[in-house]
N, C-alpha and C positions, 0 to 999 in steps of 0.2 A: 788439432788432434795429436800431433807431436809434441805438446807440450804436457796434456793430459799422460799421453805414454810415460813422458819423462817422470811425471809425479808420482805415478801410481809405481814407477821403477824406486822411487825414493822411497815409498812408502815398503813396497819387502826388501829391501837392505838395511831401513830402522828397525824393521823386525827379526831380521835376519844379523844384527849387531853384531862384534866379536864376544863378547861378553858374555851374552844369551845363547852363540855356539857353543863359547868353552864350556859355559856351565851344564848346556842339553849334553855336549860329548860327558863329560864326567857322568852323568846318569848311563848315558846308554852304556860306558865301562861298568858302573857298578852291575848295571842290572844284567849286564852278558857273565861279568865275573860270580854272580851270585848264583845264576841259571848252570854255571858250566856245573860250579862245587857240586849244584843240586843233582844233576843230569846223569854227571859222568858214574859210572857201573865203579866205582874206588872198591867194594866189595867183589867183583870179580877179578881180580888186580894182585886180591891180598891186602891191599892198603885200608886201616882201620881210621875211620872219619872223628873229632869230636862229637859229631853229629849224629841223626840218624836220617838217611835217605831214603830208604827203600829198596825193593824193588822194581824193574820193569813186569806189567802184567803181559806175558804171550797168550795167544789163542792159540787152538791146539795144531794147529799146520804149522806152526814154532817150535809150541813147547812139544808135542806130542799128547793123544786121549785119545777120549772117542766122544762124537757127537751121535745122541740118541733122539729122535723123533718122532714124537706121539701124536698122533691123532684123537683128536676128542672128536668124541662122536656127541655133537650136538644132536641130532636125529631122535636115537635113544632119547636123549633128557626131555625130547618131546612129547615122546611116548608116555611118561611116564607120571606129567602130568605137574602140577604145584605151580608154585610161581617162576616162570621161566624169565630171565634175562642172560641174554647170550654174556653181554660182557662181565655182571657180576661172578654168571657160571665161567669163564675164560678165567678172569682175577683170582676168582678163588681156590680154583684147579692150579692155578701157575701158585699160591703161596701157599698148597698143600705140598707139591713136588718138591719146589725151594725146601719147607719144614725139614722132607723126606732126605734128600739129599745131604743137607746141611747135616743131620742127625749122623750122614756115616762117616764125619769127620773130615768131607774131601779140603783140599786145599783150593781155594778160587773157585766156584765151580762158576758156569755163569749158567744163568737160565733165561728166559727171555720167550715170546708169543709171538708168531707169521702167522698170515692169514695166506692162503693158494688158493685164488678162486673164492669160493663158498665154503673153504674146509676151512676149521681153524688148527691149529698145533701149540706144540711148547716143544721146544727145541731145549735141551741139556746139554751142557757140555762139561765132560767130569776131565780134567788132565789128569796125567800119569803121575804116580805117586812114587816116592822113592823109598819109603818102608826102614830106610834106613839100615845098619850093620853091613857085615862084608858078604852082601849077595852075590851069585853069577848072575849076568846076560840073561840065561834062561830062567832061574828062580827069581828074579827080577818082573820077568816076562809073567810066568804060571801065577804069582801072587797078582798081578796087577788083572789080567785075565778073571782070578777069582773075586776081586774087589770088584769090579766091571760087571759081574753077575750077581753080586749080591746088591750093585746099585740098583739094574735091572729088577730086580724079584721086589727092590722095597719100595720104588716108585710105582710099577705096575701094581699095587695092590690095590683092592675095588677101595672108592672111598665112601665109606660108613658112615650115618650120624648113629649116635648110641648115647644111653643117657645112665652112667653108673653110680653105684653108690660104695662107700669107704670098704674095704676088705677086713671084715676078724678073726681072721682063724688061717693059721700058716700047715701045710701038709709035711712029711717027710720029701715028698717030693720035690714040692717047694724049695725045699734045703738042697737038698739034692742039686737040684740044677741051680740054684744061685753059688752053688760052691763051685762047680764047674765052671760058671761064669768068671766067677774069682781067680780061677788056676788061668781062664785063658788070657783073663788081661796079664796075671805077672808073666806069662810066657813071653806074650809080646811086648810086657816094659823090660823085662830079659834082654831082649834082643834088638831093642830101638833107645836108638841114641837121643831121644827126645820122651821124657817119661810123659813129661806134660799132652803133648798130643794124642798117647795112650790113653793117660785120664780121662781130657775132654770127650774123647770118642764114645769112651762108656758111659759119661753121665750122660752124652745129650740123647745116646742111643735106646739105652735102658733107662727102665725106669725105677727109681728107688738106689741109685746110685750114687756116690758124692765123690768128686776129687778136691782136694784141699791143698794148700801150700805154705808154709812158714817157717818159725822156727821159735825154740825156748829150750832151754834146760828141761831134764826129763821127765819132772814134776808140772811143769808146764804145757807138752807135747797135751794134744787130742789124746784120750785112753782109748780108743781106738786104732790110732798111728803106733803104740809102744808095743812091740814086740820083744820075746824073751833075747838075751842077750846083748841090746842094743848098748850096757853102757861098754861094752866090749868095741864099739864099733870107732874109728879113728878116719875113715875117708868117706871114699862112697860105695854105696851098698844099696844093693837093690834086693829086697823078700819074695820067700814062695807067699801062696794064700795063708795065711793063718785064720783061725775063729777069734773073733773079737766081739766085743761089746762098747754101746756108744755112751754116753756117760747121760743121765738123765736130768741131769740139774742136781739142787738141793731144793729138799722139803722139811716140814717140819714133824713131830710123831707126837702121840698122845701126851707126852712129858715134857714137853717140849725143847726137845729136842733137836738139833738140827742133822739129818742122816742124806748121805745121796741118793738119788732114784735109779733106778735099774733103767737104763735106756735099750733101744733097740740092738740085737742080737746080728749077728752078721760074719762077713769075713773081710779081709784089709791083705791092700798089698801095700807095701811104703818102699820108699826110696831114700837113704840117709846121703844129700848128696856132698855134705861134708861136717866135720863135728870140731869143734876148739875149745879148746880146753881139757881142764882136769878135774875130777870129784866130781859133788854135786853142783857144779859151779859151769859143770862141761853144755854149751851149746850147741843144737845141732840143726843144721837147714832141712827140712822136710820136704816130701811132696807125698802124697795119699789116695788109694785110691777106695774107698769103702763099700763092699754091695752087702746092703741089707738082706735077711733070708726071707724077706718080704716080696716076693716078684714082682710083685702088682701093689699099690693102694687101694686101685680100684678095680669093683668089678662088675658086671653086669646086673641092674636092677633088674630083679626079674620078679613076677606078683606070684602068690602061695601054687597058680598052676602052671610056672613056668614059663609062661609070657613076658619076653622082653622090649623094652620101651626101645625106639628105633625107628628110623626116616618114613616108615609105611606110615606111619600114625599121626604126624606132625605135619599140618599145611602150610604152614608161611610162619616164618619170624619177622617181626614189624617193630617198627622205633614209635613211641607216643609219648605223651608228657604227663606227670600226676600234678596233682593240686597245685602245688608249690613249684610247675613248671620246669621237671627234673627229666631228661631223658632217663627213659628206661625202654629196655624191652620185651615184647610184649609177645608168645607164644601161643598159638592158636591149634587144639588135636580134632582133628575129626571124631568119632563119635564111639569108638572102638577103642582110638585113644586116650578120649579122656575116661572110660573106664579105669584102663590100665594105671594111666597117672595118676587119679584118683586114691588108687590104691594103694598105689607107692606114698603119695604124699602123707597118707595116711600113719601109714608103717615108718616116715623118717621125719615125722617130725622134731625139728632142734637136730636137724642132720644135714651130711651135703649130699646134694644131688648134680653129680655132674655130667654136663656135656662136652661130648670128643666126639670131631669129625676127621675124620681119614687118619685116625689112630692119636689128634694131637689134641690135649685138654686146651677149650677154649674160657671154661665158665665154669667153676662150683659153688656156687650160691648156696646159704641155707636154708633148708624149707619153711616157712614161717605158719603155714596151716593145711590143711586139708582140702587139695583142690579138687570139686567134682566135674564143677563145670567144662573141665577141657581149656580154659582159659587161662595163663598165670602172666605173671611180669615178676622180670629180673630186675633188681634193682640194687642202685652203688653210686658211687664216683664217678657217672659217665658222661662224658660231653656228649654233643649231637655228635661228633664225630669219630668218636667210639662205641657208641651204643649204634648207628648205622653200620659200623664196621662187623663188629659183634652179629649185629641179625642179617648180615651178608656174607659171615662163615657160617651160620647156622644154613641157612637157603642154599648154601652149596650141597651142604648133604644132604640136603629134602630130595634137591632133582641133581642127583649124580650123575655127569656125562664121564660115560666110559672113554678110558684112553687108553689106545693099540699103540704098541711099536712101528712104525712103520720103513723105518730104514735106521742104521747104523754103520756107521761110519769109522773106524778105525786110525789111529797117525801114530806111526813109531815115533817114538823122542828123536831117537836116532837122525832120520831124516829131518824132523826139523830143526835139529841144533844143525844140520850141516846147510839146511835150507836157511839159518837165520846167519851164517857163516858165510854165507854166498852174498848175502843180499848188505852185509856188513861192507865187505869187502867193495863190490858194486857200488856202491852208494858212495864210499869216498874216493873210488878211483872215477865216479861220472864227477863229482863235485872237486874232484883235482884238474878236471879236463876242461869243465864249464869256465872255472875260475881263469884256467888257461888261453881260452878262448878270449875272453872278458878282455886279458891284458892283452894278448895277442891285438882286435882287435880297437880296442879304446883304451890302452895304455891308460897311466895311472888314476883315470875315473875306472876305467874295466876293473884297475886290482882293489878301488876304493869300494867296487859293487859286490866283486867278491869277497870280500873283508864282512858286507853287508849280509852275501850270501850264507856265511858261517853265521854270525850271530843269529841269523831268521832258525839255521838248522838247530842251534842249541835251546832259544828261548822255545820250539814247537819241541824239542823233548824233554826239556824240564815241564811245558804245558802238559803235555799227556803223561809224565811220570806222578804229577802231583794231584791230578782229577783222576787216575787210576784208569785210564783210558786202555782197554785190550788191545793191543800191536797183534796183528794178525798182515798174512803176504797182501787181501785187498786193501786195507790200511793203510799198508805202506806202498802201494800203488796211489794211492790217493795224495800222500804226500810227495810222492816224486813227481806226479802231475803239477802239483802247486807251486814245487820249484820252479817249474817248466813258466808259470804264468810270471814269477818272480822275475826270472831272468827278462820275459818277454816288457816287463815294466821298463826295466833297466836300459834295453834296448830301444825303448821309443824316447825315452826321455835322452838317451847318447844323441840319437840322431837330431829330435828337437833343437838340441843344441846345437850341432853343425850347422844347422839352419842360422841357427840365428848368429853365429859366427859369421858366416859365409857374407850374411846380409850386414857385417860391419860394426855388430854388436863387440865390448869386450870383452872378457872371459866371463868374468860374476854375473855382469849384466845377460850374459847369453845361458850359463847356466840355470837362474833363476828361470827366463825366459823356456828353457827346455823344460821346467818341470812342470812351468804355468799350461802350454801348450798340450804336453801328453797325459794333462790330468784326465781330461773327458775321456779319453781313448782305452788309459788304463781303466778309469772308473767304471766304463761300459762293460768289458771285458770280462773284469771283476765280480762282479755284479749277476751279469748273463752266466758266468760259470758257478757262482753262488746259489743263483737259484736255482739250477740244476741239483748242487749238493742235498739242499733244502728235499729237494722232492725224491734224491734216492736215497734218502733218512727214511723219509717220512713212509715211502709206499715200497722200499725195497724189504727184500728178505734178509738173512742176519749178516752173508757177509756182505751183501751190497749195500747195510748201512754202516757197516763198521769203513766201506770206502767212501761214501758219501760223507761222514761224520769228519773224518782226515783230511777229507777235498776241501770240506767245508772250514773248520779250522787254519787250513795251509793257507786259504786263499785270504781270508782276514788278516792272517798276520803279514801274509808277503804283503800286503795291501800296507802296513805297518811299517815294513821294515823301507820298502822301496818310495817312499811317500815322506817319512821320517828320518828313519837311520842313515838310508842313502843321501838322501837330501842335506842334513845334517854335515855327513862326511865329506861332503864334496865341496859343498862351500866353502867346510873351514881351509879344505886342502889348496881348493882353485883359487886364495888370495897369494898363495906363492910360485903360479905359475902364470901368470900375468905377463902374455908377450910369448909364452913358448905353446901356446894353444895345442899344436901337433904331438907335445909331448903328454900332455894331461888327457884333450880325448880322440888322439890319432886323426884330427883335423889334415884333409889332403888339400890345397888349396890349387 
């Protein structure tokens, strides 16, 4: 039996080489050195990286928002009859909200479905915005307040299937309010130190809007972007609304001739955000933001006695194959419907007919004939798993489940910067005290674990800064547990080794022996707390899985680092303390 021992000892000390340490130690330097550059906040600092790292994502008990929580009233969508599937109606509500959201420009928002019970939800969470220029405290406060209400009013809107067709004919009014539109974005690229985020807000919120960016000599520029004066302009400069015109191509005229086309009509803000040069030779960097006097493209199909096509009349949308085994999909109206669409297809034919549900264009197809039957198929480029997708935002608006507000929730910035201030601070005065202990207690394997202790904490926030992981306070409860199981590794394997010290082992041989020994014990451990995480991912609410999601992660990698890295460090260390046992892991004999 003592001879088998002895072999199977030979055997992890050839695996365990000096060679194959030096060279594991060199990786885990690199990949701790790689993890730090990535990790560390160098933009909070002031210090500008070659690189780009990012940011950390906070939840809003960090950063500061408000979490809003709706109820879908599945019930309703009972009532009302079509093809019911609770989860496609869940999916498709949660990526009408996201659309909603997303459209008012917020920054991060997250969105995300809890089940309570029998209820379902969509849970939103919009953080605080900072608007930019030299606000107060309180006009800080009143705009974010207003932003928060206009999020409100645009997600709670009922969601609609509707089916329009192209817009021809523009009104005074028309004009009217898309020039207003126009003065209000340059108000706000006025006063925001980021034009571009003004832009994107208008295109993705409106419709028939464009923001653009570039640069060329003046002859170059979009005819839309050139406003009177510009070659005056030397830095940056930002414009009121002006009236503009978009440039329509070139065509050719009955002499052939080649003449530009009058394009669409509208108004332009620009931003000159710097110009070089002289003459017609002078370049200038651009950015634009152009609203047509066009409100809409589209607008409601309606037949000669004002009946519009819409979710009462449409049964089910369905995925089927044609001849040549091509998905497409395949629209079914009740009987009243297919009237109506009859009608219409009648009236557009060589035209688009499109579909929007909860205000966002899914499909405009062109009409290819006159449909009476109430039957049609859409038909493109669709795999099965677009053309299912497709007839599963349609079926959202057939059976509309209403959703209520049902709580909200508010978080000053304020408090959780001073809340993410506290827990900064905590965090490396408990991991100065732990390390402390370590050496305290198992001298220079304790400072070798805590050495191990830091790098677990860098490679777990380079891990979550790079998958975009939301750092919220349950979160980071989660990871300080995980330390907790960390340390607890480290500690079985110390004492493992006493053991085998005690029992006449020499230092390597007893180390080894310690790690052999408290593998099951940590393994078990590990394991049983893992699968804990797993199930309050899987069946908790949002912020009990954003703690299970961190538990679960923490305890994989300590599992990683106390198994490898410690194991690693301690070997190469314990060949130089060979005979002073008591000083490496505070052995009392």
């Amino acid at each position: 039996m003592s001879e088998i021992r002895e072999n199977h000892y030979r055997l992890l000390m050839s695996k365990e080489a000096p060679k194959s340490l030096g060279a594991r130690l060199a990786v885990i330097g690199a990949i701790t050195f790689a993890s730090f550059a990535y990790a560390f906040p160098w933009q909070s600092h002031g210090i500008d990286m070659p690189f780009e790292t990012g940011d950390y994502k906070l939840g809003l008990d960090l950063h500061g928002g408000v979490e809003l929580d709706y109820k879908i009233d599945l019930e309703e969508a009972k009532k009302k009859g079509g093809e019911y599937n609770e989860k496609n109606i869940v999916e498709g509500l949660k990526s009408i909200v996201e659309k909603r959201v997303n459209s008012l420009g917020t920054a991060e928002p997250t969105i995300q479905t809890a089940s309570y019970g029998n209820e379902s939800h969509i849970i939103v969470q919009i953080p605080t915005q900072d608007f930019g220029g030299d606000l107060s405290e309180e006009e800080r406060k009143a705009k974010n307040a207003e932003y928060i209400s206009k999020a409100k009013d645009t997600i709670g809107k009922v969601v609609r299937l509707e089916f329009k067709e192209m817009k021809s004919s523009i009104t005074d009014a028309d004009r009217t309010e898309r020039k207003a539109l126009a003065e209000a974005a340059a108000k706000e690229a006025l006063e925001a130190k980021d034009f571009s985020v003004v832009g994107k807000k208008y295109r993705d919120n409106y419709e028939n809007v464009e923001y653009q960016t570039g640069s060329g000599t003046l002859e170059q520029l979009p005819r839309e972007f050139v406003f009177e004066g510009i070659g005056a302009v030397s830095g940056a400069q930002t414009t009121e609304a002006f009236a503009s015109q978009k440039s329509g191509g070139l065509t050719m005229d009955e002499g052939g001739k080649i003449v530009p086309l009058e394009g669409n009509k509208g108004f332009s803000v620009v931003r000159i955000r710097n110009a070089v040069g002289t003459g017609s030779g002078k370049t200038y960097e651009y950015e634009g933001i152009f609203v047509d006097e066009r409100p809409s493209v589209w607008t409601l199909a309606k037949t000669l006695d004002g009946r519009a096509l819409d979710e009462r009349y449409l049964i089910r949308a369905s995925v089927s194959f044609n001849q040549g085994f091509q998905p497409q999909v395949e629209l079914l109206f009740n009987d009243e419907g297919a009237k109506i669409f009859g009608e219409l297809t009648k009236r557009l034919v060589g035209q688009q007919l499109a579909i929007f549900v909860g205000g966002q264009l899914l499909t405009d197809p062109v009409v290819q004939t006159t449909i009476s039957d109430g039957k049609a198929v859409i038909t493109g480029n669709y795999t099965p798993e677009s053309a299912k997708q497709l007839a599963t935002d349609i079926n959202t608006g057939i059976v509309p489940a209403p959703i209520y507000l049902t709580s909200e929730r508010a978080i000053d910035a304020k408090m959780g910067s001073d809340s993410l201030s506290v827990i900064v601070n905590a965090g490396l005065i408990g991991l100065i005290a732990i390390v402390a202990f370590l050496v305290w207690a198992y001298r220079v394997s304790g400072l070798l674990a805590g050495i191990a202790l830091v790098i677990y904490a860098i490679l777990l926030l380079a891990i979550v800064k790079f998958f975009g992981i939301v750092l919220t306070l349950a979160s980071i409860a989660g990871i300080i547990l995980s330390i907790g199981l960390a340390i607890d590794a480290n500690v079985l394997i110390f004492e493992r080794t006493k053991e085998a010290l005690r029992e006449g082992s020499d230092l390597k041989r007893a180390v080894v022996s310690g790690f052999e020994k408290s593998w099951s014990a940590i393994w078990d451990s590990h394991i049983t707390s893992l699968t804990s995480a797993v199930i309050l991912y899987i069946f908790g609410i949002s912020l009990i899985k954003g703690f299970g999601l961190m538990l679960g992660i923490g305890i994989v990698l300590s599992l990683f680092t106390a198994m490898w890295v410690s194991r690693i460090l301690i070997l190469h260390v314990s060949e130089s303390f060979e005979g002073r046992e008591s000083k490496f892991v505070g052995l009392k004999k």
